[in-house]
C-alpha positions as CSV (number, residue, x, y, z in Angstrom):
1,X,72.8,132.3,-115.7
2,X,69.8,132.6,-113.6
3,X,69.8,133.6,-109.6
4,X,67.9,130.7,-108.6
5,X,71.0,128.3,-109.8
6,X,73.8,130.4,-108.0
7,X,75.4,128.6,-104.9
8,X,74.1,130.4,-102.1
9,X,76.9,131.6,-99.6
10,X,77.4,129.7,-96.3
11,X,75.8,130.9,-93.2
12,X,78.1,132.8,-91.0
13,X,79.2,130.4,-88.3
14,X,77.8,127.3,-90.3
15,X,80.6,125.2,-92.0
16,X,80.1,124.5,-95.7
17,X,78.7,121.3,-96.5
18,X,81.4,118.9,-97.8
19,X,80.7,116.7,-100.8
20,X,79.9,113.1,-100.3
21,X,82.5,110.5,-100.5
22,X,82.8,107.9,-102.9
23,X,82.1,104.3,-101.7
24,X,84.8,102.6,-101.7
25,X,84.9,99.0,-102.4
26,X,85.2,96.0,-100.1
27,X,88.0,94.1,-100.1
28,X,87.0,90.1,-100.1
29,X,89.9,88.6,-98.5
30,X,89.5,84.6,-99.0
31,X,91.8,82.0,-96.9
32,X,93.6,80.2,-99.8
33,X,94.2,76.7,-98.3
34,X,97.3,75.5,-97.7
35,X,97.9,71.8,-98.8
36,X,101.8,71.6,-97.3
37,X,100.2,72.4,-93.7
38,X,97.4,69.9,-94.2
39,X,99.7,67.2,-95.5
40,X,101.8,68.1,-92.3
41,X,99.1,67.8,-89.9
42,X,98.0,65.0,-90.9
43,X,101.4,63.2,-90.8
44,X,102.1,64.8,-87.3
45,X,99.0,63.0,-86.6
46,X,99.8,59.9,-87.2
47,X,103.4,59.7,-86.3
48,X,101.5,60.6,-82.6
49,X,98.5,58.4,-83.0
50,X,100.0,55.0,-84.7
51,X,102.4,54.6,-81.6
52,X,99.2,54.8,-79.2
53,X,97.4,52.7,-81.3
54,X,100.0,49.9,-81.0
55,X,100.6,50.6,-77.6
56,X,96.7,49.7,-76.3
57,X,96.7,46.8,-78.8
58,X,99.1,45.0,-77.9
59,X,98.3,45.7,-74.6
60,X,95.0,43.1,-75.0
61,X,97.4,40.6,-76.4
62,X,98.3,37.4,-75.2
63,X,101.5,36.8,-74.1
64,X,101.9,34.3,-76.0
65,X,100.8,36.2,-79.7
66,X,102.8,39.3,-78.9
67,X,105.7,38.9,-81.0
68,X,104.1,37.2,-84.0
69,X,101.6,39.1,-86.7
70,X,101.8,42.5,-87.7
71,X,101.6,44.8,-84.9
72,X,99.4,47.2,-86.1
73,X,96.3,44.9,-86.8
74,X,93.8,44.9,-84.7
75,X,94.0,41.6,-81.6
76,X,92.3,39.1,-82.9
77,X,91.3,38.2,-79.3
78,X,91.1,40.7,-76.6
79,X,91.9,40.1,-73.6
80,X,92.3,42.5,-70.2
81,X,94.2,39.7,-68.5
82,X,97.3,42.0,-68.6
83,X,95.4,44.6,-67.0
84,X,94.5,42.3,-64.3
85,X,98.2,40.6,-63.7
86,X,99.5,44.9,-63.2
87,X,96.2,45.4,-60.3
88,X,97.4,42.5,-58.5
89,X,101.6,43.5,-58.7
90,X,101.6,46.1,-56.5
91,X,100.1,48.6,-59.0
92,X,98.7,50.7,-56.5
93,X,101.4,51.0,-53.9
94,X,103.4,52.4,-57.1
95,X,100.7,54.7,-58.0
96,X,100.4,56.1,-54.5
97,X,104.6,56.9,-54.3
98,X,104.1,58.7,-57.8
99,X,101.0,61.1,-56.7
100,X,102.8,61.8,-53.4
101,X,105.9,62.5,-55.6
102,X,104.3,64.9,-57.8
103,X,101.7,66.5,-55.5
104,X,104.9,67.1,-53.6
105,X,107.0,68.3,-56.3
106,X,104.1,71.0,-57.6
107,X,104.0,72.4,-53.9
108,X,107.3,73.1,-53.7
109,X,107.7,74.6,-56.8
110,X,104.5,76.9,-56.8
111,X,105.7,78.1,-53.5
112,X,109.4,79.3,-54.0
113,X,108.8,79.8,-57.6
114,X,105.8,82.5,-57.6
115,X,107.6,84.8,-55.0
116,X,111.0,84.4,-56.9
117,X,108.8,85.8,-60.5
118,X,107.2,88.3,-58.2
119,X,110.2,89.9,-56.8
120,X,112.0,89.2,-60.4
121,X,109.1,91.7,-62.0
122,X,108.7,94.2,-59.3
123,X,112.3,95.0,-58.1
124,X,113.8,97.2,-60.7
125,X,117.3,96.9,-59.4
126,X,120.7,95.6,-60.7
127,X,121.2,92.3,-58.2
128,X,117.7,91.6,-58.7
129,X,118.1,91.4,-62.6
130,X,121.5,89.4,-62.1
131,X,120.1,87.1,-59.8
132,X,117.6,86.0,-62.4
133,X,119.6,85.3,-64.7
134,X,121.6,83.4,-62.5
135,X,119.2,81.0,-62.0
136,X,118.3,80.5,-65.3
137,X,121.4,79.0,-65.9
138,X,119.9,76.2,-64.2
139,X,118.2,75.1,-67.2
140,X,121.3,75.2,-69.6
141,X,122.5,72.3,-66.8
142,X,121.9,68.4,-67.3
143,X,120.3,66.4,-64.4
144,X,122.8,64.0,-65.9
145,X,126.2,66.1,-65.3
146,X,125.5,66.7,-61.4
147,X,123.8,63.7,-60.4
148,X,127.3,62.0,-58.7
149,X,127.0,65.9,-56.4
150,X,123.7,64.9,-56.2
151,X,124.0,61.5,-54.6
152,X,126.6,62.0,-52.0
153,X,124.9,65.1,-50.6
154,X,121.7,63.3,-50.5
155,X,123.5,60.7,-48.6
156,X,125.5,62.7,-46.1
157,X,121.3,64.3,-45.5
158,X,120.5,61.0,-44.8
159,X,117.6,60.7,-47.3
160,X,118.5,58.2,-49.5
161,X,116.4,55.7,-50.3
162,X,113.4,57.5,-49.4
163,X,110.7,59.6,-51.0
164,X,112.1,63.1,-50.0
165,X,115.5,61.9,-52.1
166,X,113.3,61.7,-55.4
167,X,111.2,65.1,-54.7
168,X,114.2,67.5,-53.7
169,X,115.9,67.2,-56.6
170,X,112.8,67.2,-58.9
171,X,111.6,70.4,-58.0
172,X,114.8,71.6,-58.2
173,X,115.6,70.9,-61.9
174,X,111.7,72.0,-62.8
175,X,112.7,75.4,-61.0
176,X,114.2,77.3,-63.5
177,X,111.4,76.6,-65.8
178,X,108.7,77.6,-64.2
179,X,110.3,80.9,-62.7
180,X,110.8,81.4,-66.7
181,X,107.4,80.9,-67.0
182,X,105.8,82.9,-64.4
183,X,108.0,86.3,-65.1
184,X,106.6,86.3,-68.6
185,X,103.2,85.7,-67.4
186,X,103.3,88.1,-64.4
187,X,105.1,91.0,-66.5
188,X,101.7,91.2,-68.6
189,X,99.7,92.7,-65.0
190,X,99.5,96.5,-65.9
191,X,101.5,98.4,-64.0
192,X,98.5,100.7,-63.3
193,X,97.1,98.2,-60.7
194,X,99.9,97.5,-58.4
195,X,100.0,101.8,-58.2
196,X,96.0,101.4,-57.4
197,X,96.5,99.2,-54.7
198,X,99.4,101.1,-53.4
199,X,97.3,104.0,-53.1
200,X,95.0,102.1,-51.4
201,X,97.5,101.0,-48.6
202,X,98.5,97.2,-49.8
203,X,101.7,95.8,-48.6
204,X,103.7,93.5,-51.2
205,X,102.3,90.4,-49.6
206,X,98.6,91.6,-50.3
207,X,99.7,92.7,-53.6
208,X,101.2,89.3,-54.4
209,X,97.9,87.4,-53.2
210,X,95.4,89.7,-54.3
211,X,96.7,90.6,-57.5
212,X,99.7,88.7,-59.1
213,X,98.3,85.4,-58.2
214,X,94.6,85.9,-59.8
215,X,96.2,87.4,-62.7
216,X,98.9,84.6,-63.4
217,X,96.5,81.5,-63.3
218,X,97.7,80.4,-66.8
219,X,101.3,81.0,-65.8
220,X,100.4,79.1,-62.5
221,X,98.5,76.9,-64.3
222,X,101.5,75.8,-67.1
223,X,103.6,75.7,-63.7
224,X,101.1,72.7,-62.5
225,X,100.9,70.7,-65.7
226,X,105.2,71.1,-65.9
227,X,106.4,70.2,-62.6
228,X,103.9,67.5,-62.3
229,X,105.0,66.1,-66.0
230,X,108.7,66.1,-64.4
231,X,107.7,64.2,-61.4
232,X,105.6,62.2,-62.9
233,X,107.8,60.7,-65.6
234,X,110.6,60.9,-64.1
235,X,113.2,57.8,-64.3
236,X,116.7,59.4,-63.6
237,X,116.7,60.2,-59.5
238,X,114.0,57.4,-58.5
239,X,116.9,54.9,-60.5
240,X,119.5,56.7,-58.6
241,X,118.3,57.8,-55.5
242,X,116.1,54.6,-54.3
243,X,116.9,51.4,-53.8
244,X,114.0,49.0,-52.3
245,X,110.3,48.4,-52.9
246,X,109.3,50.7,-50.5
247,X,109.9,54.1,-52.0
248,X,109.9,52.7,-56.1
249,X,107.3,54.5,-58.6
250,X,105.8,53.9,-61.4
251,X,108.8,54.4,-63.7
252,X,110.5,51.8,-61.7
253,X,107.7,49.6,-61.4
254,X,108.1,48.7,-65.0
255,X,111.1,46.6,-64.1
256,X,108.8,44.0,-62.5
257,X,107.9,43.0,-66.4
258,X,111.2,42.5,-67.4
259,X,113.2,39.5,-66.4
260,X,116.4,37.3,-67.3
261,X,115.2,35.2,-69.6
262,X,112.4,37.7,-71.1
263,X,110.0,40.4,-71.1
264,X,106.3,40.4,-70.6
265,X,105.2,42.9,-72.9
266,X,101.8,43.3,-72.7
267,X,101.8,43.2,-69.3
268,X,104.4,46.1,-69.5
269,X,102.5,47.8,-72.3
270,X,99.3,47.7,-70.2
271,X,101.3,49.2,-66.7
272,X,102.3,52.2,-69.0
273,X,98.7,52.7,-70.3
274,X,97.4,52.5,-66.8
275,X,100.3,55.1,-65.3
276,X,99.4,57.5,-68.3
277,X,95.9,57.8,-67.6
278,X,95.9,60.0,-64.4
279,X,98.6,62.8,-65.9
280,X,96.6,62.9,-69.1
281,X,93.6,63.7,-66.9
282,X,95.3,66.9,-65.5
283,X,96.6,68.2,-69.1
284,X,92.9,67.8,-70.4
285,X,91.4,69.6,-67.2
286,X,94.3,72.2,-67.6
287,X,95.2,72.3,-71.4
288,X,93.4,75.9,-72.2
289,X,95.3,77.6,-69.1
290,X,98.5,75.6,-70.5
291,X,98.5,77.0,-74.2
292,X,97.9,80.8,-72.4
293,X,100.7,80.5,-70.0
294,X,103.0,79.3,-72.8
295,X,101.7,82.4,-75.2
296,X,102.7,84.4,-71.9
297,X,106.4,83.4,-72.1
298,X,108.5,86.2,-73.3
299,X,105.8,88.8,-73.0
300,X,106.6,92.7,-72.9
C-alpha cells in the first residue's frame, strides 16, 4: 500500500471528522378520511338545522294554513304579518325587561365571580381550597328543588314581583359555573408574572386588574356568553317570581299567543325567532373567546 492512500492522523486539538449520515427517509403521513364522523356531522347537522328551518317557515304562515300541509315545505305564500301582530303586542316592553335582566345578571356575576377565581388560584391554603369546593356544590343543586326557599325569602325582601326578584336568583345559579370557569382559565397565567409584578411593588388589587383580568378574557369572555344565555332563556323564576305585565320577559311573553280555545302559532313561532336574534348576536361576536375559555376548563 502506497503512503499517499494512508489516513493521515488528526491534527492535535482538531476532532476527527465523522462520517456522513445516511438520509433517512420521510415519512408521508396521509389523513385517511373518516366516513362514521362525516356521516355524523352531517346528521348532527340536520337534527339542528331542520327544526330552524321549520321554525322560520312556519313563521310566514297564515294562521289559517298552519296546521295543514307538510311542515317542512316551503310556505307557499309568505307573509310577515305575524311579525307585525308581535311589534304591535308589547314586543318591545318585553325585550327591554329581558336586556335589563341579562345586562344585570352578567354584572353581577363578573363582579363576585372574578375575585372569588382570583383568590381560589392565588391563596394556597386549606379553607381557601374547601371553600371552593363548597361552592361548587352549587351546581350539583336544581333551581327546581329550592325554589319554594326561594320564594318566601324573596317575599319577606319585599321584591316580588319585580325585576330584582328574577335577577338575584339568576346570577346566583350561573355562579358556580362561571367561578368553574374562570379558575381553569386563570390557573393557565404563569406563575412567573405575578412574582414580576411583586418585585415591582403591585398590591393584589393591581395584580388582579393588570394581570388576571387581561389574561382571562376567554374565561371572562365564556362567563358573558353563559350568564347572559341563563338570563336570557330563562322561564323558571320570571314564572315564579313575577306576576303582572310590568316586570314579564320574553319567556313569558309567549303566553300572550296562547289562549283557551287555541294557539296562534305563527305568531308564537315568529316572537321566538324575534327573541333569538339578539343572544345569537352576542355568541357570533363572542364565539372564538367562547371555545378558548371552554378549552381552559380544567387546565394545569
Amino acid at each position: 500500500m502506497s503512503h499517499d492512500t494512508l489516513p493521515r492522523p488528526a491534527t492535535t486539538g482538531e476532532p476527527a471528522p465523522r462520517p456522513p449520515r445516511p438520509a433517512r427517509r420521510r415519512r408521508h403521513w396521509t389523513k385517511r378520511a373518516n366516513p362514521l364522523a362525516g356521516l355524523g356531522s352531517v346528521v348532527w347537522l340536520a337534527v339542528v338545522l331542520v327544526p330552524v328551518y321549520a321554525m322560520l317557515s312556519a313563521s310566514l304562515t297564515g294562521q289559517d294554513k298552519a296546521l295543514t300541509g307538510n311542515p317542512l315545505s316551503p310556505p307557499t305564500s309568505p307573509t310577515l304579518d305575524n311579525y307585525n301582530t308581535v311589534l304591535h303586542s308589547g314586543f318591545g316592553h318585553l325585550l327591554v325587561n329581558t336586556a335589563i335582566v341579562a345586562a344585570a345578571v352578567v354584572a353581577i356575576v363578573l363582579g363576585l365571580s372574578v375575585p372569588l377565581a382570583y383568590v381560589a388560584v392565588r391563596t394556597r391554603d386549606r379553607w381557601s381550597g374547601m371553600a371552593f369546593r363548597l361552592f361548587l356544590l352549587g351546581v350539583a343543586i336544581p333551581a327546581q328543588a329550592v325554589v319554594v326557599p326561594l320564594y318566601l325569602l324573596i317575599a319577606e325582601l319585599g321584591l316580588y314581583d319585580s325585576l330584582p326578584a328574577v335577577i338575584l336568583p339568576t346570577a346566583a345559579f350561573a355562579m358556580p359555573v362561571s367561578v368553574l370557569v374562570l379558575v381553569g382559565t386563570l390557573r393557565d397565567v404563569s406563575e412567573e408574572l405575578y412574582e414580576a409584578m411583586a418585585l415591582d411593588g403591585a398590591s393584589p388589587q393591581r395584580m388582579l386588574f393588570q394581570l388576571a383580568v387581561p389574561m382571562a378574557k376567554g374565561g371572562i369572555s365564556t362567563v358573558v356568553v353563559y350568564s347572559a344565555l341563563q338570563a336570557w332563556n330563562g322561564f323558571l323564576f320570571p314564572l315564579i317570581f313575577t306576576q303582572s305585565d310590568g316586570p314579564r320577559v320574553l319567556t313569558l311573553g309567549l303566553f300572550n299567543y296562547v289562549s283557551q280555545f287555541g294557539v296562534n302559532i305563527p305568531a308564537l313561532l315568529a316572537s321566538v325567532v324575534l327573541s333569538g336574534i339578539p343572544i345569537f348576536a352576542v355568541y357570533l361576536v363572542a364565539r372564538r373567546a367562547l371555545v378558548g375559555g371552554l378549552m381552559g376548563v380544567g387546565g394545569k
